[in-house]
N, C-alpha and C positions, 0 to 999 in steps of 0.2 A: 439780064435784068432790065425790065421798060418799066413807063410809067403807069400802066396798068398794073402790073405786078405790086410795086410799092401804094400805090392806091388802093388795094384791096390789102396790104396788113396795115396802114391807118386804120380802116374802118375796124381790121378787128382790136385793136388796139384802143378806138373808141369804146367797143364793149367791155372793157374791163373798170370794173371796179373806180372812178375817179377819187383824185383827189383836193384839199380845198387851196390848195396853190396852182400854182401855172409850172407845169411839169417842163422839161426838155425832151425832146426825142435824141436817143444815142442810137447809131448807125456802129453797126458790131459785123467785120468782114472776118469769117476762120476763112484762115488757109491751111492746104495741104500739099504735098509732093514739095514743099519747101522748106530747107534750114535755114531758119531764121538763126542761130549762131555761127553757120558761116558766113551768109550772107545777111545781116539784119537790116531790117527797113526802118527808113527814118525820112519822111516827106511831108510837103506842106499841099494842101489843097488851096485853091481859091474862090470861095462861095460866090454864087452869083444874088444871093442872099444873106442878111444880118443873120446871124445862130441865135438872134433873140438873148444875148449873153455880152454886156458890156465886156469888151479890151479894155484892158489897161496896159499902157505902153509907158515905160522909161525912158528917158535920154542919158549919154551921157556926152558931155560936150565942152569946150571953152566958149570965150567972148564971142567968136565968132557966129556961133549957131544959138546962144541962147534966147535968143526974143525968141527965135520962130520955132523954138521948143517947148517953149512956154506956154506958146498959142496953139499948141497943137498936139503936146503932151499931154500925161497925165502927174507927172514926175518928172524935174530936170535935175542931174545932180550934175555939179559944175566940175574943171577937175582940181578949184582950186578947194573941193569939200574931200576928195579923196583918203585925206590922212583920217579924214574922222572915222571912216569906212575902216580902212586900215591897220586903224588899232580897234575897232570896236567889229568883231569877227560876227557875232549876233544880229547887227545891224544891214550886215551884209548878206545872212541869211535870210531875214526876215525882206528884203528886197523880193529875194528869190521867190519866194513865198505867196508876196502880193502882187508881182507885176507879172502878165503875160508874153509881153514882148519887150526887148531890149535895144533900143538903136544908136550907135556908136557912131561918133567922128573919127572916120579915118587917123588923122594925125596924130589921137591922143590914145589910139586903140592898147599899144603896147602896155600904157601905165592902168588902161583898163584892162587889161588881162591878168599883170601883174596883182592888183589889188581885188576885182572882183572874180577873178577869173573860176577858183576854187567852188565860191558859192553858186555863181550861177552855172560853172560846167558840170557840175553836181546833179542840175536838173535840167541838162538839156535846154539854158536861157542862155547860153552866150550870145552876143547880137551875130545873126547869120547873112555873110555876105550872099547864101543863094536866095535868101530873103530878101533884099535889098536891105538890110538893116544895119551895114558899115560904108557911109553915107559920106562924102567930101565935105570941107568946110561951107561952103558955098551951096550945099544940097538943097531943095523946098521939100520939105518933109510933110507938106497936105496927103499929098497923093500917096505916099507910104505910107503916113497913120490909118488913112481911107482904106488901104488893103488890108491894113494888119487886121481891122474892125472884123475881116467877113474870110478869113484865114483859118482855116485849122491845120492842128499837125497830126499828121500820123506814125506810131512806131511800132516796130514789132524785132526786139534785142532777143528776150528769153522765149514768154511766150508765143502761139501762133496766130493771134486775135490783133486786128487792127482795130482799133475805137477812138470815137470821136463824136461832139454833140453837131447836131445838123439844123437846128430851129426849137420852135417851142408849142405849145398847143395851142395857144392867143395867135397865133402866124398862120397865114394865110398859107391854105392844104400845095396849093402849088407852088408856093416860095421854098415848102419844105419838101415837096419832090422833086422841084427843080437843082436843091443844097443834094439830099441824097445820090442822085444820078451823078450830079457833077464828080464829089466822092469816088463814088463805085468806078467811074472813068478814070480817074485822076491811080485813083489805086492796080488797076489791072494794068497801066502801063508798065506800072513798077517793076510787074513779076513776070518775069521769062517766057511762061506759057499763058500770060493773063490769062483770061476768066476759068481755065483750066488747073490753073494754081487755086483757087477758093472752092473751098468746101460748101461753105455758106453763108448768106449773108442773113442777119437778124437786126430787126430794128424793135427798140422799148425805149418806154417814158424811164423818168428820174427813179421811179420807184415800183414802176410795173413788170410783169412777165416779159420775157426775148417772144417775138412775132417772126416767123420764116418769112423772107418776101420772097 
């Protein structure tokens, strides 16, 4: 796949039918010659562009990290709020819910496992130390939040589709060919026989037809 290729299914992508919002483009890889229940894929990309889709990032942390949580989060729960969490199990789902990424202090991870672990390893949010997001006391978490911003994940447990959004239609055509390649690259390490393991790749807006690139 090159930049050529993905350049001509924008364009067709532009002929369809608009809408009166500002759509996303989603990046849709099938694979095939691959079990994804024995081996299932679960991976983060690193955009070299915004996805045009605000992050929202959690903390969770003691005295020690919370200024620079505060200034760089979106949510800091301290671990002296825990108990609240704890007995209020809804509260803990609904974290899961609104926040994209999760970043833990080391030290207090355990009583964060303990109390949030349920909700958010339910959906795949526990804070992920191949993410850098279980962080020492002492950590500067600028430059984390800054990744988490332009980060997506990929997985494929049951089905064989990898998906993920990659920019927006207000985004400049080469920020979002540049997000797609990076993707498509980041993905074909994954698998065994890369570009040999994908059937196909298709890219569509929030609400339009799948485009072959």
């Amino acid at each position: 796949m090159n930049k050529e290729q993905v350049q001509k299914a924008l364009q067709e992508i532009q002929k369809q039918p608009q809408k009166k919002f500002v759509q996303s483009y989603d990046l849709v890889i099938n694979l095939k010659d691959y079990d994804v229940k024995q081996s299932p894929l679960d991976f983060f990309a690193n955009l070299p562009y915004a996805k045009g889709k605000k992050v929202k990032v959690a903390a969770f942390v003691d005295q020690q990290l919370a200024d620079q949580a505060s200034k760089f989060c979106d949510l800091v729960i301290r671990d002296t709020e825990f108990d609240k969490y704890k007995e209020d199990k809804k509260a803990a789902k609904k974290l899961a819910q609104n926040y994209d990424y999760f970043i833990a202090q080391a030290t207090i991870m355990p009583k964060i496992a303990a109390v949030f672990g349920k909700a958010l390893g339910a959906r795949g949010k526990m804070p992920n130390p191949k993410l850098g997001c279980v962080v020492p006391p002492n950590a500067n978490l600028e430059p984390l939040v800054k990744k988490l911003a332009t980060t997506v994940r990929l997985s494929a447990k049951k089905g064989t589709n990898l998906q993920c959004i990659v920019g927006k239609q207000d985004q400049a055509e080469a920020q979002v060919i540049d997000n797609i390649l990076t993707v498509y690259q980041t993905a074909i390490k994954q698998l065994p026989n890369e570009a040999h393991n994908i059937r196909a790749v298709l890219l569509k807006t929030t609400m339009g037809k799948p485009v072959k690139v």
